[in-house]
GUDO-365347 format. One line per field, with one value per residue (C-alpha): x, y, z; residue number from 1. Coordinates in Angstrom, 2 decimals. Example, Ala and Ser with C-alpha at 12.3 -4.5 7.8 and 13.67 -1.06 7.14 Angstrom:
BEGIN
east = [12.30  13.67]
north = [-4.50  -1.06]
up = [7.80  7.14]
kelo = [1  2]
//
This chain:
BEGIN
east = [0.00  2.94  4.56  1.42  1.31  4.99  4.31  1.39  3.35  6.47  3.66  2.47  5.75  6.94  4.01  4.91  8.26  5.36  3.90  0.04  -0.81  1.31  1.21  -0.48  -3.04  -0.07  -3.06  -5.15  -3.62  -0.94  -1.58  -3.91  -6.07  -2.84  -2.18  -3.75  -4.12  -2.55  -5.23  -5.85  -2.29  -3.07  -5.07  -1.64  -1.20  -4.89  -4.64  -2.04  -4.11  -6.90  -5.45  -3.06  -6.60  -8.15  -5.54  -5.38  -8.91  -8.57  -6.04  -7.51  -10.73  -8.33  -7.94  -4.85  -3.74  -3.75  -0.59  0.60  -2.26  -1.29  1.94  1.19  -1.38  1.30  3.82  0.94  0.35  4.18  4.96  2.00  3.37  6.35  5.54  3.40  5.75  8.38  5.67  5.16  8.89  9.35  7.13  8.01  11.66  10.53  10.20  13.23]
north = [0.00  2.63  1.46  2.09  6.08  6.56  5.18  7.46  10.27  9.75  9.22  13.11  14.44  13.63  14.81  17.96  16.18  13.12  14.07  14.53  10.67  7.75  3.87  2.08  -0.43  -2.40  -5.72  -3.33  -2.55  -0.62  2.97  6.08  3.23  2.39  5.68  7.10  10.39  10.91  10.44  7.18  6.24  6.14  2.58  0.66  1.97  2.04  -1.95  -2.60  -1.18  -3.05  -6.51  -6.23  -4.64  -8.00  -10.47  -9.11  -9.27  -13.11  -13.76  -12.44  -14.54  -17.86  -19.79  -19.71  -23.24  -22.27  -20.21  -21.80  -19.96  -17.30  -16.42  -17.63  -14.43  -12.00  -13.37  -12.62  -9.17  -9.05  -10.37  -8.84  -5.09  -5.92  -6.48  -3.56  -1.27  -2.53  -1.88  1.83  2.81  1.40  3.40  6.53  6.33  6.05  9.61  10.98]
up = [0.00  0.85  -2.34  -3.97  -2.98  -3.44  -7.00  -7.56  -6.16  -8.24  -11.03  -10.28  -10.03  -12.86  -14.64  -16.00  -17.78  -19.21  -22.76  -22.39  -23.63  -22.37  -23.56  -20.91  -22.80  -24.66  -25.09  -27.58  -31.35  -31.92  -32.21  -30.60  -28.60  -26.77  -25.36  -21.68  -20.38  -16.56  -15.14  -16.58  -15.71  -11.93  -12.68  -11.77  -8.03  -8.15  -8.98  -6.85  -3.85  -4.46  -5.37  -1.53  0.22  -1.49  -0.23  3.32  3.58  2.08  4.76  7.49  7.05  6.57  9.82  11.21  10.48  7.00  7.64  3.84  1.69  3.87  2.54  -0.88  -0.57  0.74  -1.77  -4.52  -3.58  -3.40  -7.20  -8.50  -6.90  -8.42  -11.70  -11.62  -10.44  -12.98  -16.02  -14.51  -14.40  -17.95  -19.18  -17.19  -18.24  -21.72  -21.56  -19.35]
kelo = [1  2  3  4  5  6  7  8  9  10  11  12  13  14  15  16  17  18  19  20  21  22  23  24  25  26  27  28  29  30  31  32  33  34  35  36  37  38  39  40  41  42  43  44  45  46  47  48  49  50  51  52  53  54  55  56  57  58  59  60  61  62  63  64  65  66  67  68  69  70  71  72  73  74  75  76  77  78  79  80  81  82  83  84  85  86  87  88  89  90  91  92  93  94  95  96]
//
């Protein structure tokens, strides 16, 4: 979650050195459909909020001899923030 504001932070800072329209939506065809405006470019710490808010709320409700699914959760949230965070500076230093 803190790595999720930093990133959308660091995403607002560096807004005035962005262009206006970044590639974000690299599944549709190449082209003016792949390009987001800033705002739209806050849907990855958005994402990563929601998908560690949805795996602590998983783990919490697991019993506590379940302590395996557990950390397979936290090390979800943890790969999945990765990856996400990874996509976001690629495309950021695109630009700089």
């Amino acid at each position: 979650m803190v790595t999720a504001a930093v990133m959308a932070l660091g995403v607002l800072f560096f807004l005035k050195l962005l262009p206006g329209r970044l590639p974000l939506f690299y599944s549709l065809p190449w082209g003016e459909r792949q390009l987001a405006n800033h705002s739209q470019f806050l849907i990855i710490p958005a994402s990563i909020v929601l998908i560690t808010l949805i795996n602590l709320v998983v783990s919490h409700e697991l019993h506590a001899s379940q302590s395996f699914l557990k950390i397979a959760l936290s090390l979800s949230s943890l790969i999945t923030t990765s990856i996400l965070i990874i996509a976001i500076l690629k495309i950021i230093f695109i630009f700089l």
